[in-house]
C-alpha positions in Angstrom: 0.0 0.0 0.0 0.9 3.1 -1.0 0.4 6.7 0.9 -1.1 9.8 -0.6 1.6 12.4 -0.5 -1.0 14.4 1.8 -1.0 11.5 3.8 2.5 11.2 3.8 2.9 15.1 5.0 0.6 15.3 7.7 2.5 12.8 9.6 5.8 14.9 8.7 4.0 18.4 9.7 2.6 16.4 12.8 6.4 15.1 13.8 8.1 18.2 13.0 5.7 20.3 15.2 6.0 17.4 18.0 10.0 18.6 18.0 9.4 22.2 17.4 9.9 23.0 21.2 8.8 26.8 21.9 9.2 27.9 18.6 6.2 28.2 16.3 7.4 27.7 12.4 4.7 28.8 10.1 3.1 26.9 7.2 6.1 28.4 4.5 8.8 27.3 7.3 7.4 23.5 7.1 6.7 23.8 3.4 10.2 24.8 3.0 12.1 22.5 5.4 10.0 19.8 3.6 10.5 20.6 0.1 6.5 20.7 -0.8 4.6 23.2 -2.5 3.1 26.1 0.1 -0.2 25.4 -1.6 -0.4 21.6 -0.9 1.3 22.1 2.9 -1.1 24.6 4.0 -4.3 22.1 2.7 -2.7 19.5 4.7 -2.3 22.4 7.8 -5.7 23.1 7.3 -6.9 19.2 7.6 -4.8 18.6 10.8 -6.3 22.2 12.1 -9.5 21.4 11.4 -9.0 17.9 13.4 -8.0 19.1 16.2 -4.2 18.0 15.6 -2.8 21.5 15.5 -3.0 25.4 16.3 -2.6 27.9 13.5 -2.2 31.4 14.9 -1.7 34.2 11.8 0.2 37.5 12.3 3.5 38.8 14.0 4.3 35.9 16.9 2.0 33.5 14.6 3.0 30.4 13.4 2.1 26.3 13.9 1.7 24.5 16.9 1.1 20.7 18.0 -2.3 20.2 20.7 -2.4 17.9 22.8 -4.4 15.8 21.0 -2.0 16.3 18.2 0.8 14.8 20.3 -1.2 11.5 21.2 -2.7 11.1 18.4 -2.6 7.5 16.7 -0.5 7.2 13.7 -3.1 5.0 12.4 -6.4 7.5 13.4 -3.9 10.3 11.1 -3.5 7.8 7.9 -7.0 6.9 8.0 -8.5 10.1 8.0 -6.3 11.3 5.0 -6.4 7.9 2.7 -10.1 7.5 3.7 -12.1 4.6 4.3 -12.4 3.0 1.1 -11.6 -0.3 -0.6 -7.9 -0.7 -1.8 -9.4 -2.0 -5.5 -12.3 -0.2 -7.5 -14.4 -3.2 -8.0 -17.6 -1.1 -8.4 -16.3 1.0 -11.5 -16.7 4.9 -11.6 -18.0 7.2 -14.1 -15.5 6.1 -16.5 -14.8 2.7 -16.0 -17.5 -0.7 -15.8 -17.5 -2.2 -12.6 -15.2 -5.6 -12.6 -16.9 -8.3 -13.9 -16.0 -10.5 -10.7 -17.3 -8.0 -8.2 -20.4 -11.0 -7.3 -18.1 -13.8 -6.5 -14.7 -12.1 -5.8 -12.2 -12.8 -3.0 -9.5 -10.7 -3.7 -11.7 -8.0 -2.3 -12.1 -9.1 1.2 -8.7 -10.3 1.8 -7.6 -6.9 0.5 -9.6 -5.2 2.9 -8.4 -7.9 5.6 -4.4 -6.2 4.7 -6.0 -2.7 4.8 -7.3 -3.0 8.1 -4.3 -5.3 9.7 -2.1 -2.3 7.9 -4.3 0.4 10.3 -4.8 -1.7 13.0 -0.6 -2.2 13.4 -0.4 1.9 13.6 -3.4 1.8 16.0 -1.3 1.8 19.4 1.8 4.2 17.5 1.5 7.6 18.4 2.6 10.8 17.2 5.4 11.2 20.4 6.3 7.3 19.6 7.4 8.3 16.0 9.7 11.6 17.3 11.4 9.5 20.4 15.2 9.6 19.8 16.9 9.1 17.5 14.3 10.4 15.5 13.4 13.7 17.2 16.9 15.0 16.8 17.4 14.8 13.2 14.1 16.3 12.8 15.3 19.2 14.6 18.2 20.0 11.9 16.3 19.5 8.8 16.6 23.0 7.5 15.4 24.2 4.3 17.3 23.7 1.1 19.2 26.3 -0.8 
């Protein structure tokens, strides 16, 4: 399985922010340090805002910061909000495509969904302070952006 790259950057913004200490690094700081586009970092900001994960504070003294919430939040709570819910395999078709001729008497679709949730359920019990312990936590802190 494969994550979105919004996926992917929450769980960076959310580690970063875990480190960050007293300091508060705006949206362009993280977009910067992490080499993403400001556009795409700030919709991910906006996500883990609006879940509670983070603070986001505009103006002189602004700048991100990790809740509580944020920093025991379950790895596997983060991924599933951001890849959703849905199967691994589009056995119903879309718009564009017929659905899969095997979708009646299929198996592949229920032992994919049986890897899909084992893959969630073995970030369950990781949180967001498990991922920044040492030694992780201190090369976070001197990721600076590139030139």
């Amino acid at each position: 399985m494969r994550l979105l790259r919004s996926t992917d950057l929450a769980l960076r913004v959310l580690m970063r922010l875990a480190v960050a200490g007293d300091s508060n690094p705006t949206t362009r700081d993280v977009s910067e340090a992490m080499d993403v586009p400001y556009t795409h970092a700030a919709k991910v900001v906006a996500e883990l805002q609006h879940m509670g994960l983070l603070t986001a504070r505009r103006g002189r003294g602004g700048g991100l910061g990790l809740t509580e919430e944020g920093r025991t939040a379950s790895v596997g709570a983060v991924v599933r909000a951001f890849e959703g819910e849905g199967d691994v395999v589009d056995c119903e078709g879309t718009a564009t495509s017929s659905p899969c001729p095997l979708n009646s008497a299929c198996r592949l679709r229920g032992a994919l969904r049986g890897a899909q949730e084992a893959f969630f359920a073995s970030l369950d019990p990781v949180t967001v302070a498990d991922i920044v312990s040492a030694p992780t936590g201190p090369l976070l802190l001197g990721i600076s952006p590139r030139p």
